[in-house]
N, C-alpha and C positions, 0 to 999 in steps of 0.2 A: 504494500500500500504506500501510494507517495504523501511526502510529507503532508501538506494541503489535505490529504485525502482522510491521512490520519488526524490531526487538526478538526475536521468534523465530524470525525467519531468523537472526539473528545468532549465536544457541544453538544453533539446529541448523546451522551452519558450522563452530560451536566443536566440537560434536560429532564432524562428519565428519573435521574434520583428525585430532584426537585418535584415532578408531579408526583411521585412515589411518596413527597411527604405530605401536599396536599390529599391526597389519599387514606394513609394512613392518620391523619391529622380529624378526619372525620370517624376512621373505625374505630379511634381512641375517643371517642366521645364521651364515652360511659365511663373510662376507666380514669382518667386527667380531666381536673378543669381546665382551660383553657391556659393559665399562666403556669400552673405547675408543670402541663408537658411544656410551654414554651422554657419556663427554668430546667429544665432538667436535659432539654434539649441542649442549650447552650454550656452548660456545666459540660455534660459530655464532651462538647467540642473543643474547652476548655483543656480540659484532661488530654486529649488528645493531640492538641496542637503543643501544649507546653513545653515536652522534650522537644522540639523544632524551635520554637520561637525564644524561650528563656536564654540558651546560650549567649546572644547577640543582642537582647534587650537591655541592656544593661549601658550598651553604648547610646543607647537611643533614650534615657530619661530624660533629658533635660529640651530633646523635639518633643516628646510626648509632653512632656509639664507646659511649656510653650504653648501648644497646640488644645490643654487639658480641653479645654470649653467646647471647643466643633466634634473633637474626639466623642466626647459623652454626648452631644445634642445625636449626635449620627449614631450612638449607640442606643439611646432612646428611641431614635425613632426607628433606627434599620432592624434593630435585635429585640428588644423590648417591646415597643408598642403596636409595630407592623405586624410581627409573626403570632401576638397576641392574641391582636383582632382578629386575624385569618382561623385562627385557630376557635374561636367564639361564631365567627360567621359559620364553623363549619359545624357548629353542635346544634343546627336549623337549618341548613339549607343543605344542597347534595354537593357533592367530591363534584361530578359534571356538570353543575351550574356557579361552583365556585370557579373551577379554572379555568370554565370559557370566559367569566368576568375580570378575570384576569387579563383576560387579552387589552382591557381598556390601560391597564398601564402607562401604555406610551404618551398617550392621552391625555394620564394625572400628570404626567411629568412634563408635558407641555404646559396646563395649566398653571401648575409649580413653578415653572418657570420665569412665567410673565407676573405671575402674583409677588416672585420673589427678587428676581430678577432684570422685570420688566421688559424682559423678550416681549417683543408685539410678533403676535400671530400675525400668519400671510392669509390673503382669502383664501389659501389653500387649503391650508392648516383649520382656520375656521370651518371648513366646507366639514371637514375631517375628524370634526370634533362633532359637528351634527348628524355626520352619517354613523359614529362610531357609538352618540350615546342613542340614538333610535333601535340599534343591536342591541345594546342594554337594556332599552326597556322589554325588545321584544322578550329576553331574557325572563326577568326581573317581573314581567306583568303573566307568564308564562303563556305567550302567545294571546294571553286573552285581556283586549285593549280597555275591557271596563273594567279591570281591575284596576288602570292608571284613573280612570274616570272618577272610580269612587278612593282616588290615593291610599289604598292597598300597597303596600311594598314588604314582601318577605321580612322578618329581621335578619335571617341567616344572608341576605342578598344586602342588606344595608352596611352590614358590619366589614363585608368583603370590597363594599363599593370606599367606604372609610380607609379599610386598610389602602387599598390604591390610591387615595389620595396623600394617605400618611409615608407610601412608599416614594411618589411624586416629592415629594419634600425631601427626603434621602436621598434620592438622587440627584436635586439640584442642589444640595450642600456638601453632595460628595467631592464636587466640583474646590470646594474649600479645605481637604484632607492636604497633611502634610506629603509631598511629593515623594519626599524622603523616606518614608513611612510607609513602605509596601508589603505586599505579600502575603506570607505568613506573618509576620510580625503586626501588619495591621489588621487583619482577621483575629489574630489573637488578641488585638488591645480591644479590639468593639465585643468580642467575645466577652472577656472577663469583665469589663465596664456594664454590657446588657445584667447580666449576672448578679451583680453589685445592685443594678437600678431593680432587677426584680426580685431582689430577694427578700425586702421589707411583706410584698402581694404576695411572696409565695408563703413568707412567713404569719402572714394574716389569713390567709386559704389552709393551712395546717393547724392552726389555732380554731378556726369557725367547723372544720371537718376533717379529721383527720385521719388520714388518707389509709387504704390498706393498702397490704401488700402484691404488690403487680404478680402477676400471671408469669410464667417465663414467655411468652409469646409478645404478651405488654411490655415486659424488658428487652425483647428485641428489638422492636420496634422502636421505642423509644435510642437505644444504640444506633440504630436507622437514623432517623432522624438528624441525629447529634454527630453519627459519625459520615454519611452516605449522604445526605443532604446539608450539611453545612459544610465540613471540611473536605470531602473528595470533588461534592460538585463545584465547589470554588476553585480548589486547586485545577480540576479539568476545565474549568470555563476559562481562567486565566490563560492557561496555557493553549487553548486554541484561538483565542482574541489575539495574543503573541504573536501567531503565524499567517492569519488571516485576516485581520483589524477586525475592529470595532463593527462597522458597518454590515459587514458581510456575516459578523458571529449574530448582530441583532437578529438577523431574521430567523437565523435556526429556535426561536424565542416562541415560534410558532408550533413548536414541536411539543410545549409542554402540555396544554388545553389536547392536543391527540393524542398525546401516551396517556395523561391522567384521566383522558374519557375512555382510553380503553380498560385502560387498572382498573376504574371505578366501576365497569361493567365488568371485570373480569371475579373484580373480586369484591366487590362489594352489590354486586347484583342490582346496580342504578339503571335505571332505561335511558333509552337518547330518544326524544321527541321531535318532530319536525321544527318547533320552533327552537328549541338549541343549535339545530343546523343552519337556520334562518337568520339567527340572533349571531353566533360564530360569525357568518359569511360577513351581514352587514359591518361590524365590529372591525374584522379583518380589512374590508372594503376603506374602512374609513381611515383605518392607521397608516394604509396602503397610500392612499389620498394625502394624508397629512406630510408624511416623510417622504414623497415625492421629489424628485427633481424641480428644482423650483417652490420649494414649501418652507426653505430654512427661516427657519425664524429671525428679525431683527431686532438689535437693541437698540432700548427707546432712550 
């Protein structure tokens, strides 16, 4: 396989783990409230980066202290309150209506943009942003348009449409991370930082109910998570962005919403409806539209 060739295995590996945790992120419904598998998630990845990143961090205190303030805001919102929410949308809504809403992403992060930034959308962009939330509704309203009429909206679909916008903000202030501060070593500082900001919630969910003892199947999964969707799919998505840019890895981005509808039918026994195909296509159509040739956004 040529390099290039391997490069998008790598993306699409990054991808599969990543639906695999929206997936199991729903089967754990019953077993984790939503903060504890998110803490326990990160702790794991925690444990696991640390023989990689401690060596070397030691030269990097005095970036990291520097930098303390964006470090923690990115770790609130990237690790803590993002994966949170995702994890709360998915104890009401389904594995295949959460990660097609995910496709709106690109979306929150334009809006993020301009909110933060002051990027001014192109009539592109804007065009692309009305075609992409009309796929949302069709989502969201489950094909049936009076449920927008009489403002019905799922919670399990609110809370997932929140985290996209909360992820939108992460990644317009990722833009602010120290340049210096890559890698492993930056994966691990947002890691143990998230960790820190949830452990007060996780320590308040232990105190209100506490917790039994996991299943070995619930312990896997959750190692899943922690190890297969934080730290491999990172490392692999790094490393095929490397060979191939930026551009070219976003769209493999599309891969995750069809491996996690197939997971989700495979193994969580979800259906797929005409209008998730409908709501998918529009969504796509619209992101497609936005980040067009000619769609880049200007600063105001």
């Amino acid at each position: 396989m040529s390099k290039r060739g391997r490069a998008f295995a790598f993306l699409a590996l990054a991808n599969l783990f990543w639906a695999g945790n929206w997936v199991l992120g729903r089967a754990l419904r019953d077993a984790f409230d939503p903060v504890s598998l998110n803490f326990w998630r990160w702790a794991v990845a925690v444990v696991a980066l640390a023989p990689f990143a401690l060596p070397g961090l030691a030269a990097k205190r005095e970036l990291i202290r520097r930098h303390a303030g964006i470090l923690a805001l990115l770790a609130l919102c990237g690790v803590a309150v993002f994966q949170s929410l995702v994890y709360l949308g998915l104890q009401s809504t389904s594995a295949v209506n959460a990660v097609l809403i995910n496709c709106s992403a690109p979306l929150a992060i334009l809006l993020c943009a301009w909110a933060i930034d002051g990027e001014r959308a192109t009539l592109r962009q804007l065009a692309g942003i009305l075609v992409s939330v009309a796929g949302i509704f069709v989502i969201v309203s489950r094909g049936e348009p009076a449920r927008l009429l009489q403002f019905e909206l799922h919670a399990g679909d609110a809370w997932i449409l929140l985290a996209m916008l909360v992820w939108g903000v992460y990644s317009v202030l990722l833009r602010r991370r120290p340049a210096q501060l890559g890698g492993v070593h930056f994966l691990f500082v947002l890691s143990a930082a998230g960790v820190v900001l949830l452990a007060p919630a996780f320590a308040f969910q232990v105190l209100r109910a506490p917790p039994r003892l996991p299943t070995a199947c619930e312990a896997l999964a959750v190692l899943y998570v922690g190890l297969a969707a934080s730290v491999a799919a990172f490392m692999l998505w790094n490393r095929g962005v490397a060979i191939v840019g930026a551009n070219a890895a976003g769209f493999t981005l599309y891969l995750l919403p069809a491996f996690g509808t197939l997971l989700a039918l495979a193994l969580l026994g979800e259906s797929f409806a005409a209008f998730h195909a409908a709501g998918i296509a529009t969504i796509v159509a619209g992101v497609l539209l936005a980040t067009s040739a000619g769609g880049a956004a200007r600063r105001g």
